[in-house]
C-alpha positions, 0 to 999 in steps of 0.5 A, spaced: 264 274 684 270 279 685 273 278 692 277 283 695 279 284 703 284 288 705 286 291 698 288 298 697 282 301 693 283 305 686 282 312 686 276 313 683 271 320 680 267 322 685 264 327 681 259 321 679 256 321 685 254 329 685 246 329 686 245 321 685 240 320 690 242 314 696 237 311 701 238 308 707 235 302 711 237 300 718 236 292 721 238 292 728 240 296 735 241 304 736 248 303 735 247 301 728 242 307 727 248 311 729 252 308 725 247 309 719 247 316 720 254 317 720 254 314 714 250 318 710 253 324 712 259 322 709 255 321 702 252 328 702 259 330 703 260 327 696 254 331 693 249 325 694 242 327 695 239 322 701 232 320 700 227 315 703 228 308 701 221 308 699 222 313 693 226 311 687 234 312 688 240 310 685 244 307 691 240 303 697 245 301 703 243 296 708 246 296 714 245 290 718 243 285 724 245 278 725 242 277 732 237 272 730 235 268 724 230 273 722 235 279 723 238 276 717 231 274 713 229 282 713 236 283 710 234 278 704 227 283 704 230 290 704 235 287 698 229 285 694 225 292 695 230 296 693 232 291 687 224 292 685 223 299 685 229 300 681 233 294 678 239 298 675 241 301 682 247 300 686 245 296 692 250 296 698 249 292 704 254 292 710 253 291 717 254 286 722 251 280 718 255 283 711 261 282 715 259 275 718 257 272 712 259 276 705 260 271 700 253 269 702 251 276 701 254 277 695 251 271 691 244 275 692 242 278 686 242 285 685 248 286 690 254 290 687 257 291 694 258 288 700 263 292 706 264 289 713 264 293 720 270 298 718 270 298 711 262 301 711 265 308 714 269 309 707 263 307 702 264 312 698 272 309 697 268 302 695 262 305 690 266 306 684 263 308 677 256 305 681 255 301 675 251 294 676 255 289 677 255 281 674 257 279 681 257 282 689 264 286 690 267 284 697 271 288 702 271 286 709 277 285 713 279 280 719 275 284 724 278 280 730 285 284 730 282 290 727 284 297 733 280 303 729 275 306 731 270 310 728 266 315 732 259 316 729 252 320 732 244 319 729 243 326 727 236 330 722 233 322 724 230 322 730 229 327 736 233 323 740 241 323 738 244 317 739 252 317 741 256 311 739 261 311 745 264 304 743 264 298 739 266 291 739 266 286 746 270 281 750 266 278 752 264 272 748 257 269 750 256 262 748 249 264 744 252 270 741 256 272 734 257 278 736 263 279 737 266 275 731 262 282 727 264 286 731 271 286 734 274 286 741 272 292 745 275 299 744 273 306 744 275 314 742 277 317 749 273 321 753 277 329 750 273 326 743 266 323 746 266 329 749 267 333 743 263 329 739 257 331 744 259 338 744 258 338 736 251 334 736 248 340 741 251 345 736 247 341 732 240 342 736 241 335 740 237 336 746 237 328 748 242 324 747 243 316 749 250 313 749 251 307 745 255 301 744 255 294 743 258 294 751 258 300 754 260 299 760 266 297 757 268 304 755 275 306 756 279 299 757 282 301 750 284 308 753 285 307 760 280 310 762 272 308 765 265 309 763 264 313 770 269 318 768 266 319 761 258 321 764 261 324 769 265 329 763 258 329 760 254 330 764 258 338 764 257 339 756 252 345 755 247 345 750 244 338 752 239 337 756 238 330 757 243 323 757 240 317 756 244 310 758 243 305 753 244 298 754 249 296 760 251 290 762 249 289 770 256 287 772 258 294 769 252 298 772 256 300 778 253 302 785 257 308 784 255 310 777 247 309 779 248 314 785 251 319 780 245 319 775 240 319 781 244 326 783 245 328 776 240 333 773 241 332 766 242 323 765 235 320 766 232 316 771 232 311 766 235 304 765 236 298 761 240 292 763 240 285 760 238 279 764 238 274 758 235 269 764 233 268 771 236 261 771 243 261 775 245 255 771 243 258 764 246 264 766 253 261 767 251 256 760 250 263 756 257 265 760 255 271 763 258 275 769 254 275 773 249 271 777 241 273 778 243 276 786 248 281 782 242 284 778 237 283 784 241 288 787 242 293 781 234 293 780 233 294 788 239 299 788 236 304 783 229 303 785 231 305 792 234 311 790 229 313 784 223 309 785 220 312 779 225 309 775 224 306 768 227 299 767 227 295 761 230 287 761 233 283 755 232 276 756 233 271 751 228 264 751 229 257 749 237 257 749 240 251 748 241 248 755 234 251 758 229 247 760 223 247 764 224 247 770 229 252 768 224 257 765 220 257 771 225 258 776 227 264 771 219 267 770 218 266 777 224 270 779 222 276 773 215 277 776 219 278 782 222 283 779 220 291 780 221 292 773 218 296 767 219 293 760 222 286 757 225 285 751 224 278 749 228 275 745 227 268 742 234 264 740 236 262 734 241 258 733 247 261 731 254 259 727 260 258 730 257 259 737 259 255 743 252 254 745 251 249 739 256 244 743 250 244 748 246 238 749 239 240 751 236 242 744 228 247 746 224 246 740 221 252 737 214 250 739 216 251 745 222 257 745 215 260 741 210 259 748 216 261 753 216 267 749 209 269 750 209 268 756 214 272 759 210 278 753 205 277 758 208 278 763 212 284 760 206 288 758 202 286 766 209 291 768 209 296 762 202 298 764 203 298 772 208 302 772 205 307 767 198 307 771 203 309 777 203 316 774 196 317 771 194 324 773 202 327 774 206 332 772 212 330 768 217 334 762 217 331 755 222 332 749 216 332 743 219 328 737 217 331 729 212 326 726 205 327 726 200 321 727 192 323 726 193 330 728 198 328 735 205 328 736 210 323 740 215 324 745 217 321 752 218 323 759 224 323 764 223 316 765 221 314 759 213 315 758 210 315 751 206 321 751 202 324 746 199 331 746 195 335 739 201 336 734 204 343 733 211 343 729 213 349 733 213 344 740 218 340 735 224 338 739 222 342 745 221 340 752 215 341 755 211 341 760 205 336 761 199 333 765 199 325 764 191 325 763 189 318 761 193 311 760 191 309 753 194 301 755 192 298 747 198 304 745 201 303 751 202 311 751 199 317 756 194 322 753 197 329 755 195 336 756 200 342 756 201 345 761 205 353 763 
């Protein structure tokens, strides 16, 4: 295997890339969709032509997670996928686990590139003559000292766009390999976030969720804050609606919560990690806050937008967690005015301070917890749905066509279905929420004048 990391790359023909075709697949959060996206765009620029990673193609890039054990396992799958629907083609895997583990990577069979978080957004300086290699080709640099970085938005994918506002994080919780993948904390300025959500809405953008491995940590690298960024958003013409993907509570200010409860165009919709009910797990992850804190953020939302959505992450199992643990945590959830959970089960990572805790949950047990608080999840899911049974409410309607229906969600983020009309595609229509279908976790609707 031929190592290069940080080795000035040769000038290559790109006219060999004029109509190759290119699939993509994306493991992981909305940051990497974004990111996927921008990627892709550099790629037809070149002369590729993007096809779905199901069809035969020339060159198949994987863009990774690593957050959990089965993160990297899915990984492994989409390498062999490409690899058998066409062994001759130019696999290149990037992203978070590429960039943790690119000797691991390299060594798979049918890897000819491995690029890390930065080098991913020169791919096209990295592919060379695209012809198969005897060994995985490395280039991934020490993303701890590295200060770049590079602005991308989802566009063409989906309905919704999503924005990456900033990358990297500080804060080093002991479960969380993060950080080693991403870098520290750091961002564009407002001036060219705000001209990048100006281009995605000359582009037909209606909807877009800000992105971010931390984005309440915006601005630390330009002096600047998350709170005067929505603000300068919230003025863009063309955009109908901003969405905030996840934030930190400790960052989710009081006065950010007001100002999306005053603005006409950020939606009464939020999701905030928790990662645990349990004040001594919280402070063995090495959180910043306590549960006090996001007892209040919920109540302050609520009490300013009480048909709010709000998701929940929350991690089970952690090492340190014990049953008393959990059933203080689970009673304190089920306390919560809340709309959705993520559950996630923990996995040990490498070169994490959790593995230096003692208290070791087994994975029967991690399993058990986590469907539990499913169950939980899905009993809130569908009484906050119920609520709205029989409202009027304004949904932006997504493309694809399912048995004859069509998707798109509400202001507070509802699921909604009405009789498919590709003119209604990414147009925000008013409907009446007839019937909750609880299986599908989605309302019947019917459009209104």
């Amino acid at each position: 295997m031929l190592l290069n990391i940080g080795e000035r790359v040769k000038m290559i023909d790109k006219s060999l890339f004029l109509e190759k075709k290119v699939a993509f697949h994306t493991l992981g959060c909305k940051l990497n969709f974004s990111e996927t996206s921008t990627i892709a765009r550099a790629l037809t620029d070149e002369g590729f032509i993007k096809v779905k990673y199901d069809d035969f193609a020339d060159v198949y890039v994987i863009n990774t997670c690593s957050v959990t054990e089965i993160a990297d396992k899915k990984c492994r799958q989409f390498i062999k996928k490409a690899i058998k629907q066409n062994p001759n083609a130019f696999v290149v895997v990037t992203g978070c686990y590429a960039q943790l583990k690119p000797l691991t990577i390299a060594e798979m069979e049918g890897v000819d590139l491995v690029l890390g978080s930065n080098e991913k957004f020169k791919i096209a300086d990295y592919l060379g003559d695209l012809q198969k290699k005897a060994a995985g080709e490395v280039h991934a640099g020490k993303i701890m000292t590295n200060k770049e970085f590079f602005p991308s938005y989802s566009m063409g994918d989906r309905t919704r766009t999503f924005l990456k506002v900033q990358d990297g994080c500080d804060y080093f919780c002991s479960y969380c390999t993060i950080p080693l993948a991403r870098g520290k904390s750091r961002n564009a300025d407002i001036k060219t976030t705000v001209a990048l959500a100006e281009k995605a809405a000359s582009e037909g953008a209606r909807e877009i969720i800000l992105t971010g491995v931390n984005i309440g940590d915006f601005g630390k690298s330009t002096n600047e804050n998350f709170f005067q960024l929505i603000q300068q958003l919230d003025a863009v013409d063309g955009v109908e609606r901003f969405r905030i993907s996840s934030i930190e509570p400790n960052l989710l200010t009081d006065e950010i919560i007001e100002f999306v409860a005053a603005s006409k165009k950020f939606m009464p919709h939020f999701h905030i990690p928790l990662q645990s009910g349990s004040n001594k797990v919280l402070a063995l992850m090495k959180r910043k806050y306590n549960r006090e804190l996001f007892a209040h953020r919920v109540e302050k939302i609520k009490s300013l937008l009480p048909h709010a959505f709000i998701g929940v992450d929350v991690i089970v199992g952690v090492r340190g967690e014990t049953s008393v643990h959990f059933n203080e945590a689970l009673e304190f959830i089920q306390s919560l005015d809340i709309s959705q959970l993520h559950v996630f089960t923990y996995s040990e990572r490498p070169n994490t301070k959790a593995l230096t805790i003692d208290h070791v949950v087994p994975i029967s047990e991690r399993k058990l917890r986590s469907q539990i608080l499913h169950q939980v999840s899905d009993k809130k899911t569908r009484h906050f749905y119920q609520q709205f049974e029989g409202q009027y409410a304004h949904v932006l309607l997504e493309g694809s066509e399912n048995e004859g229906m069509m998707n798109g969600f509400t202001e507070n983020y509802l699921k909604v279905k009405v009789p498919y009309n590709v003119a209604l595609k990414n147009k925000i229509c008013k409907v009446k929420l007839k019937s909750f279908v609880s299986d599908e976790m989605v309302f019947d609707a019917e459009l209104t004048d």
